[in-house]
N, C-alpha and C positions, 0 to 999 in steps of 0.2 A: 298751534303748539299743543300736543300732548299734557294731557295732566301726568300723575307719576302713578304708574301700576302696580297693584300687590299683590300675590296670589300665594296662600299657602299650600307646599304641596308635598308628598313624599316621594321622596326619592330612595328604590334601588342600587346597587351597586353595578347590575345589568342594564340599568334605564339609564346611568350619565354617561355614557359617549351618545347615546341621541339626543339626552337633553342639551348638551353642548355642541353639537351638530346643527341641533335648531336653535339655539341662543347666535351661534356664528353668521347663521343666515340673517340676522338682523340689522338695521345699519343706524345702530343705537346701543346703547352700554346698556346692559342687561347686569346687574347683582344679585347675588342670590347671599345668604346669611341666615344665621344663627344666634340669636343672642344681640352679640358685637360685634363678633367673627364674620368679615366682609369679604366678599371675593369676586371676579370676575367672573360669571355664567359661560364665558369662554374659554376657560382653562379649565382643560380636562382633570389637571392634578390637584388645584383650589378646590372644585369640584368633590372632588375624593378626600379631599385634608377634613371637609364638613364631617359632623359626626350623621350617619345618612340613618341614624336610629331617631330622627327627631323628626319635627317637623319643622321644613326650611321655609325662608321666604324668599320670593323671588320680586324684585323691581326692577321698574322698567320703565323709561319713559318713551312711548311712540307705539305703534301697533304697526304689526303685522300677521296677518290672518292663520299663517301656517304655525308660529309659534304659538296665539291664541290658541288653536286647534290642541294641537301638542299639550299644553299646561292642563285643559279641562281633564286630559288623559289622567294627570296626574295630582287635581287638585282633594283637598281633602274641603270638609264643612269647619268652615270657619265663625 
């Protein structure tokens, strides 16, 4: 079993339909949030409701290499 992943990262308003193209390739629940504001990493619109001027957090429990890839693209120093 996976421990639980956290990765902060910024996000675009031209970068979430890939971010959530490769959240969907996953086969595991992916959140991504704000504060308290929680939402599905596979809903394009949750996705968009985030205020994308902040820095979000993404969790995850499980790995898969192509979203790892994907996330460093978009991680900040945490």
């Amino acid at each position: 079993m996976f421990g639980c992943n956290k990765k902060n990262i910024m996000l675009r308003p031209n970068q979430v339909q890939d971010f959530v193209n490769a959240a969907t390739k996953c086969d595991f629940d992916v959140d991504i949030y704000y504060n308290r504001y929680v939402v599905d990493a596979k809903s394009i619109l949750g996705v968009f409701g985030l205020d994308l001027t902040k820095t979000l957090t993404v969790e995850y429990r499980g790995y898969n290499s192509e979203f790892e890839n994907f996330l460093q693209t978009l991680a900040i120093a945490s």
